[in-house]
N, C-alpha and C positions, 0 to 999 in steps of 0.2 A: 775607631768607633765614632759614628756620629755624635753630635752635639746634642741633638734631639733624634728620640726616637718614640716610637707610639706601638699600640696595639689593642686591637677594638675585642673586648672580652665578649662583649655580647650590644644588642643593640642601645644598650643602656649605659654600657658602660668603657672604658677608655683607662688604658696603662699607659703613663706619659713616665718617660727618662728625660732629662735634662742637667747639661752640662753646665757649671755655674762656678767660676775661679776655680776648674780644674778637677772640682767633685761632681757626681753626679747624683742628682736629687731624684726623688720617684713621687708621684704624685696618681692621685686617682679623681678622674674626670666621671662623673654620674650620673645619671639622672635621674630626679625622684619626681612628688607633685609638685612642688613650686619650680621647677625648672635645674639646670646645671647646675651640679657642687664641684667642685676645686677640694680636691683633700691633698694634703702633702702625709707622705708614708714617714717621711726621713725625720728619726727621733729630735734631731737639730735643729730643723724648721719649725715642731711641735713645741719645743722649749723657748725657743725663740725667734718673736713674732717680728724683732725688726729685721732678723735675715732674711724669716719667711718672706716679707714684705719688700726686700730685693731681690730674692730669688724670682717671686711672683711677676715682679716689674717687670724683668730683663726674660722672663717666658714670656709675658702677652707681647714685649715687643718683638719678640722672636719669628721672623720670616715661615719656617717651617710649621712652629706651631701656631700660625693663621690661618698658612692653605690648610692643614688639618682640619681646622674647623670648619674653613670653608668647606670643604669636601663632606663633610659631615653635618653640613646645614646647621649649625650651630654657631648662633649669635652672641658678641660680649655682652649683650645686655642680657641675656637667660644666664649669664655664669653670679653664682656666687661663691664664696669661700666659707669652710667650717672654721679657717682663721681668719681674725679682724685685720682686713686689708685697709683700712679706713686711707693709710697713706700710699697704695696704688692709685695714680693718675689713671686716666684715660687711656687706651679708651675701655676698662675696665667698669663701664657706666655701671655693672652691676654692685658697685665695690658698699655692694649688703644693703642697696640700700632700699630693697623689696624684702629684706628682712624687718621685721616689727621690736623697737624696742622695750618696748611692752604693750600698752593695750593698743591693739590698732585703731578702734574708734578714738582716742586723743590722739592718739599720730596723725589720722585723718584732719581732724578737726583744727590741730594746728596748722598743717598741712595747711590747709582752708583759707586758716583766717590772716596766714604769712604770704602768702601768695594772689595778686591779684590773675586774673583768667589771662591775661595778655603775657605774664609773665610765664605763668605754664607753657603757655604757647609759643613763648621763645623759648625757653627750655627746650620742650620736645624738636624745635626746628634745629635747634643747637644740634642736640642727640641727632636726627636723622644725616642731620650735615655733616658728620662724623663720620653714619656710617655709610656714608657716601663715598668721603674720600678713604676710608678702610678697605674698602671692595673696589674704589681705582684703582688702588697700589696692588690688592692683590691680579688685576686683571693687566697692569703692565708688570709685573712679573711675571704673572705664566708667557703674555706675551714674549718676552725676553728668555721665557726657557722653549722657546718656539711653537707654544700655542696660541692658537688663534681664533676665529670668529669658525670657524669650521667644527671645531672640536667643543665637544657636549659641554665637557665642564665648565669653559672658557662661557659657551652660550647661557648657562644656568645663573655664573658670577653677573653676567652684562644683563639679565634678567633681573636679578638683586638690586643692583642699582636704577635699572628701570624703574621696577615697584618704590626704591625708596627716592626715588626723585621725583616722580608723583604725589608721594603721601606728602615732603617737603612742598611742595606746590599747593598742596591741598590743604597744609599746615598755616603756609604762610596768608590763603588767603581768610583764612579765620580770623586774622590779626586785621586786614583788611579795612579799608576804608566803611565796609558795612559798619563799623562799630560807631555811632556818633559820642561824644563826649562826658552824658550821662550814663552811658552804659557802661562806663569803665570804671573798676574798682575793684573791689575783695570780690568773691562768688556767692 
């Protein structure tokens, strides 16, 4: 039996198996209005958040379950967890943190008043530069299982990194020399 296995319930929804020190976890990938949920089935994970929280680890860096996502036009930044991943790294950018933890307008507002606009803006260039090199590794993989610039999917991935090497470009030049001196500080 494979390490990882999946199955698409419907267009919303995703049955993921995964192999993790020799058990196999099951988890449910879905999609609601704010975007991708990560649900773990296995009573284990639900009891306890710091295994959940390496089982989770060692699936996002898991090979297979990346091209799945690719394949399925789903980005880590739309995933979040109904478990507190707080200690998932990267590239898990979602790790809840388009969840609100209470009123959104003070989330905003500190948001706001903690961050100057230049800092947002490496931020986000950070995040695209991520998923830049996420979608290389996965296009020298498929290359390595012998696809290539011929084959759709291959063309759709190197599409991916088109668009976000563009928006990186278009990111960076908002930090740009345009900014003179007085213009830089909180928003």
């Amino acid at each position: 039996m494979d390490a990882f296995q999946y199955e698409l319930t419907s267009e919303t929804a995703i049955n993921l198996r995964y192999e993790y020190g020799g058990e196999y976890f099951t988890f449910n990938l879905f999609r609601d209005d704010s975007g991708w949920v990560l649900h773990p089935f296995d009573g284990m994970l639900l009891r306890n958040q710091a295994m959940c929280t390496l089982v989770a680890q060692e699936l996002f860096k898991h090979k297979p379950f990346q091209v799945m996502l690719a394949k399925e036009g789903i980005l880590f930044t739309d995933i979040r967890s109904t478990v507190n991943l707080d200690n998932v790294s990267a590239p898990v950018a979602a790790r809840n943190e388009r969840e609100s933890r209470g009123n959104p307008a003070d989330d905003l507002m500190e948001f706001v008043q903690q961050h100057s606009i230049e800092e947002v803006i490496d931020y986000e260039c950070k995040l695209v530069g991520s998923r830049i090199s996420f979608y290389q590794e996965i296009l020298q993989r498929m290359f390595m299982d012998n696809l290539g610039p011929s084959d759709p999917e291959f063309q759709k991935i190197q599409d991916i990194v088109r668009i976000y090497e563009q928006s990186l470009e278009r990111l960076t030049d908002l930090n740009g020399p345009n900014l003179d001196a007085g213009s830089r500080g909180r928003f």
